[in-house]
N, C-alpha and C positions, 0 to 999 in steps of 0.2 A: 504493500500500500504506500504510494508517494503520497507525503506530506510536504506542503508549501505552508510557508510561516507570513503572515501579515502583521508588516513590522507597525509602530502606532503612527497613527495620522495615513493608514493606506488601506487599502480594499481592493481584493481578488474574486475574481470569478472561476468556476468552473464546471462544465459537462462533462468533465471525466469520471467515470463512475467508480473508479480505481483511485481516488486521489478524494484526501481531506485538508481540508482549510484549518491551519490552530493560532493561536494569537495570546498574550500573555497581559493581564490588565492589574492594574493598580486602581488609581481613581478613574482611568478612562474605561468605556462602557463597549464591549463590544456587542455587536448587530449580526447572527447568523440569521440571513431567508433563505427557505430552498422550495421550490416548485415540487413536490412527489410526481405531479404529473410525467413531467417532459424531464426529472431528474436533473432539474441543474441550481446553485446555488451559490451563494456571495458571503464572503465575509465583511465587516467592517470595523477596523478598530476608530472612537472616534478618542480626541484629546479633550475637544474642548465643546460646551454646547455652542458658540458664536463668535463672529470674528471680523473684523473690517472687511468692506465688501472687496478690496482689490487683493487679500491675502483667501477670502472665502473664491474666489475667480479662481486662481492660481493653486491654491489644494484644496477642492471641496472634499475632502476626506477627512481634511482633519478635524473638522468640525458637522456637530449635531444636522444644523442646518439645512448643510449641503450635501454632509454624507450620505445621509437617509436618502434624500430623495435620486444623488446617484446611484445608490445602490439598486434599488427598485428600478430606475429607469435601463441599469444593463441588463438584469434579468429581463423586461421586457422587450429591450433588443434581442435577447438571448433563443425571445422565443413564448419567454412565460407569460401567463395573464396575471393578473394582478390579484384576481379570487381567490388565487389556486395557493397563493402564497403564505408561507405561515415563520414567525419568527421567533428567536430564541435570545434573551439578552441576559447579558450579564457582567458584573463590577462596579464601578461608581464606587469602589471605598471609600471611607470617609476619613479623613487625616484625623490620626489622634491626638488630642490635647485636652491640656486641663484648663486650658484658657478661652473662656465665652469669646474673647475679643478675636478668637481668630475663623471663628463662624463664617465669615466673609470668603475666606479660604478654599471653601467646601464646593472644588470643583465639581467632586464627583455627586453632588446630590443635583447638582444642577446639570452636569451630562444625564442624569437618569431621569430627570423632570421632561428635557429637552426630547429625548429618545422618546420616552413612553406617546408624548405628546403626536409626537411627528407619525407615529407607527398607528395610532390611533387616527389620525386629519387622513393620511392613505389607506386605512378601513382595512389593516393588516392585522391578523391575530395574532396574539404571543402565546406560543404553546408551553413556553418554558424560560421561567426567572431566575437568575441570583446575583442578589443586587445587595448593593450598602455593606455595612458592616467595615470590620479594620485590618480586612484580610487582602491577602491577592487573590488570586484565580486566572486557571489554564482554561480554554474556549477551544472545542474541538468540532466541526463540521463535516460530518461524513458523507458525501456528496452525493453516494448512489444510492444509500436509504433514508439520508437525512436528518441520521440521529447527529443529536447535538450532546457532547460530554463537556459538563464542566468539570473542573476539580478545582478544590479550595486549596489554598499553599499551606491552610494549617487543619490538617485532618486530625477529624475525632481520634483521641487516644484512648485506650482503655487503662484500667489504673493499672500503673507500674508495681510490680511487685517489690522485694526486698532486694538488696545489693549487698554485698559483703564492703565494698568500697566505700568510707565514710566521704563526705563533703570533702570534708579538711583533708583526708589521703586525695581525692582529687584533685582539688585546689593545690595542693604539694605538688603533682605530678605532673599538673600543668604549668604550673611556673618551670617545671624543671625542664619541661620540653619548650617552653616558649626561650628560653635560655640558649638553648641548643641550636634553635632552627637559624640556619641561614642558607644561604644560595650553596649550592653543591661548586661554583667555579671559586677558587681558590682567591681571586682578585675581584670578586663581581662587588663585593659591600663596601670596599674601597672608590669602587669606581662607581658605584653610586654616590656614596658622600660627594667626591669631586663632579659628577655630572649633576650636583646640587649647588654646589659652589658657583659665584660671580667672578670668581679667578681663575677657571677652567680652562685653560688654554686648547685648541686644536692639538700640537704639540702634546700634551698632558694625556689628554684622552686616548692617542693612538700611541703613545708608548705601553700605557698600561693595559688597554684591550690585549694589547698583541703578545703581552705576556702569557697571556692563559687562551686556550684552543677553544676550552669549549663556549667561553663569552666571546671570542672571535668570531665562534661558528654561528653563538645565536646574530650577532650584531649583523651579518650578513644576511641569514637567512628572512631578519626584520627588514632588513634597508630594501632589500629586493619582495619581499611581502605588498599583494594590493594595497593594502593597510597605510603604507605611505605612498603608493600611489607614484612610485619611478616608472616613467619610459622608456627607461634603458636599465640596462644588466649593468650593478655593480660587483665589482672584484676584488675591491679593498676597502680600506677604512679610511685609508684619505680619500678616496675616490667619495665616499659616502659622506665626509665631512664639507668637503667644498660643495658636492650635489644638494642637501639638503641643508646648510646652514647649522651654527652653531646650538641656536633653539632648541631645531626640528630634529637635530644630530642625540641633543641631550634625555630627548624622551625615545630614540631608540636604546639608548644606554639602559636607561630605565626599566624598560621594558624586558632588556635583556639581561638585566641581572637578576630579575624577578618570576621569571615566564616558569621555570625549573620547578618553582614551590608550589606556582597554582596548580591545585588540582586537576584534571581531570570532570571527574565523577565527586559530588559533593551531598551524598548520600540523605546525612544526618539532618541536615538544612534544607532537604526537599528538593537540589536545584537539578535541572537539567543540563548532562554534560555540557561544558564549556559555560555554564553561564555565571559561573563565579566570575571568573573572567573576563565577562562579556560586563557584567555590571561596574567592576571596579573600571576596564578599559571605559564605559560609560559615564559614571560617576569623574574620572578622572578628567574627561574634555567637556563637562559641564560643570566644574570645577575653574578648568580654566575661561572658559565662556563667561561667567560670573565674575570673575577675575578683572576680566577684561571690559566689560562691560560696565562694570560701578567704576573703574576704579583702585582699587582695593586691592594691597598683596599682590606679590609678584603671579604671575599665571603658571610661572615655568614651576614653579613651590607649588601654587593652586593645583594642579597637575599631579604631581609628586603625589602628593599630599590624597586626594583621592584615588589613584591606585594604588594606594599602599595601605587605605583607611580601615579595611575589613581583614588585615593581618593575622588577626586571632582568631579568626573562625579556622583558620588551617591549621592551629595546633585544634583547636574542641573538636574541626571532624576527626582526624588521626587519633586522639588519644582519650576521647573520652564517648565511646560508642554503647556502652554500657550504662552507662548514665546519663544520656543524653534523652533518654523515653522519659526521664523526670521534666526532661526543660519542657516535650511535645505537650504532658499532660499539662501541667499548668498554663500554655499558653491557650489549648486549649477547652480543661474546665473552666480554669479559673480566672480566664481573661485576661492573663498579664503583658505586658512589654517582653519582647524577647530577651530583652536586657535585664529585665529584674527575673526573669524565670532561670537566665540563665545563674544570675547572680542567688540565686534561692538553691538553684538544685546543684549545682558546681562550687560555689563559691566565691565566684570570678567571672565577668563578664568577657566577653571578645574582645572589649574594645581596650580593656585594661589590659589585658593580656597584650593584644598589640602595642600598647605603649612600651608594653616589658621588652622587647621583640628591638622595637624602635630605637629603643632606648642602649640596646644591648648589641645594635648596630653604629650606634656612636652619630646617628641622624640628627640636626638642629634639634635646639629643643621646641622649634615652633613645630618640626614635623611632628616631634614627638608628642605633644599636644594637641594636634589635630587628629591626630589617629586616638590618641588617649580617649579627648572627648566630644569624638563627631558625634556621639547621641546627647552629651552631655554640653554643651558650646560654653555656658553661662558656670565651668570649672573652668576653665582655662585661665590663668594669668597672663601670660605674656602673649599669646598668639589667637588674640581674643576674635579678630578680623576673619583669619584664614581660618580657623575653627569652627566658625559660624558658616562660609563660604562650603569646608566641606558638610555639613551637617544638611545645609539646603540644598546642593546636588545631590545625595544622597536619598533627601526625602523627592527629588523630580524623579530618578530614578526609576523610586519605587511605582509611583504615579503613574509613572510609563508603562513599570513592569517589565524596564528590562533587569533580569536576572531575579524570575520570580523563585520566593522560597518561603521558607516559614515566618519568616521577620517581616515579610513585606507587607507595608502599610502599620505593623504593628508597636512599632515605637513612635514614640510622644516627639509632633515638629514644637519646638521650644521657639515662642515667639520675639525673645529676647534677640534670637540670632536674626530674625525676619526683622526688627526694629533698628538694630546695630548694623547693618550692611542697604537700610533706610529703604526694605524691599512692600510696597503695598499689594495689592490685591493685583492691579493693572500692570505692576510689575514681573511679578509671579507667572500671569498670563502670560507678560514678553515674553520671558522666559522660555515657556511652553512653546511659543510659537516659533520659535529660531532653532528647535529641535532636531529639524530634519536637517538643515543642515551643518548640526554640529554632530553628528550622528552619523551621516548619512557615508561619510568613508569606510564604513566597516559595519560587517554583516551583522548585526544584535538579532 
């Protein structure tokens, strides 16, 4: 069965009876129709319900609006009648907080307002809901029977039984591996520091790469990767240095010293191969987007600073797999933040753990602080700006749903960092709307 992915702000069609539509939502809502007659059907991820009319022209996908009524109008190119049609929606999470003032926020109640509306004005029936809530959710469209499968990023748990491993032996063992973990190249955490540095010379960087093979090997295999998007075949590291600039140079470094530890498969946290990966390389250029765009903190640290934010979840999936059915249940009996479940049933959250990690890589201490308190922003002392900066890509991320898993949607956006970086409601929106193409180089 080929599966095609409908990245957010886009929509797919298809009559192949062999082939399903899936899509991954946060606050945005996705729109399954499918014809049972004539067998054919559309997905649609939307971001936002509305949008200025010459950015609604130029992607009527991304929005309520336009989406809807494109979608319906291919199926009826397609072939289909508009009776025959029946739909299935689902996400619109709602941002967690404990603060009224950020009510305004709540994209996703208003893409589900927008949605139901519009599906209703086209005399289109909903066969199947799941909506609101502080969860994410997978959206599945199976084309040639038209079942529609959701799933929640945080499944019913049943109660965990007993462990022999106290909290505190875990909390011990994870500090003791968070201590341990670094990059498998003998040079790579070096050459991270200096590819963070403003002293960094060209000179600097290709002596030290070229010490060690196997960060040779990755620098290469990134420089020539779609992902930076070269024309030509590069062959070395100067060659890569003058092609791409010192910037553009410093986050394949980045990249390259780190690719080794991300997982794969990220079992524990729900996520779908590679999308640990896909969320921090996300998180990481909406990070700098943000950067750039207020203002605020260097972008190339803004950067940094978001792929490197979720550090700790790579020691909790590796070592603590047995104790981990404690964080499921509590997040979801008992409703908590991933972060205090984690902190309840471990001892120790991800994020402090990556601070330990950060820390123990000898990284600024501002990196060390944004990774410490990307949930936390309003901890930070000295790195109070880029803290906040990653805490809000991190909560767009979610929203988008790229790199869904058990945490998505599920921790608290602290509105101290939305008031400190002077971001409103209509800003939030920008945000949202400049997504495709800060995104749009690489596959999510």
């Amino acid at each position: 069965m080929k599966t095609k992915i409908v990245l957010p702000g886009e929509c797919e069609f298809s009559d192949n009876m062999t082939e399903c539509l899936e899509t991954y939502l946060g606050s945005c809502v996705g729109v399954a129709i499918h014809d049972p007659i004539i067998k054919t059907g559309g997905l649609l991820h939307i971001i936002l319900p509305d949008g200025p009319d010459y950015k609604k022209e130029a992607r009527p996908c991304y929005y309520a609006v336009t989406g809807i009524p494109h979608l319906v109008s291919g199926l009826e190119r397609m072939g289909s009648s508009r009776k025959n049609l029946t739909a299935s929606i689902a996400g619109g999470a709602h941002i967690n907080t404990m603060n009224p003032s950020c009510a305004s926020f709540n994209i996703g109640q208003r893409n589900i307002v927008m949605t139901e509306a519009l599906l209703a004005e086209f005399g289109i029936m909903v066969a199947q809901s799941s909506l609101g809530g502080n969860w994410g959710r997978g959206m599945r469209l199976d084309v040639g029977n038209g079942r529609v499968t959701i799933n929640s990023s945080r499944k019913e748990q049943v109660e965990p039984g007993s462990v022999d491993t106290t909290t505190c032996d875990v909390k011990q063992i994870l500090l003791q591996k968070a201590n341990e973990l670094q990059p498998s190249s003998k040079v790579a955490i070096r050459a991270l520091q200096l590819a963070n540095s403003s002293f960094a010379s060209f000179r600097d960087l290709t002596e030290l790469i070229l010490k060690d093979q196997v960060l040779a090997a990755n620098v290469m295999k990134l420089s020539n990767s779609a992902f930076f998007g070269s024309s030509r075949t590069i062959t070395n590291v100067s060659q890569a240095i003058n092609l791409f600039g010192m910037d553009r140079f410093k986050k394949i470094v980045i990249q390259s010293c780190v690719m080794d530890i991300y997982p794969i498969t990220f079992d524990r946290y729900g996520m779908e191969d590679g999308s640990f990966f896909h969320h921090s390389l996300a998180c990481a250029k909406i990070a700098e987007a943000i950067s750039r765009q207020i203002g605020i903190a260097e972008p190339e640290t803004a950067y940094l600073a978001g792929l490197l934010h979720d550090l700790g979840k790579i020691v909790i999936e590796r070592f603590a797999a047995a104790q981990f059915m404690f964080v499921l249940h509590k997040l979801s009996r008992k409703q908590m933040s991933c972060l205090q479940a984690e902190t309840d049933s471990l001892g120790i959250d991800h994020a402090a753990i990556g601070g330990i990690i950060s820390k123990k890589w000898q990284l600024p201490q501002e990196l060390v602080e944004a990774i410490a308190y990307h949930h936390k922003p309003q901890n930070a002392s000295i790195a109070n700006e880029l803290v906040s900066i990653v805490h809000v890509a991190n909560h767009i991320c979610n929203m988008l749903g790229i790199g869904l898993s058990t945490s998505t949607m599920g921790d608290e956006l602290e509105m101290s960092a939305i008031e400190l970086l002077k971001l409103d409601e209509k800003a939030v929106e920008g945000l949202l709307d400049i997504m495709p193409e800060i995104l749009q180089s690489h596959d999510f």
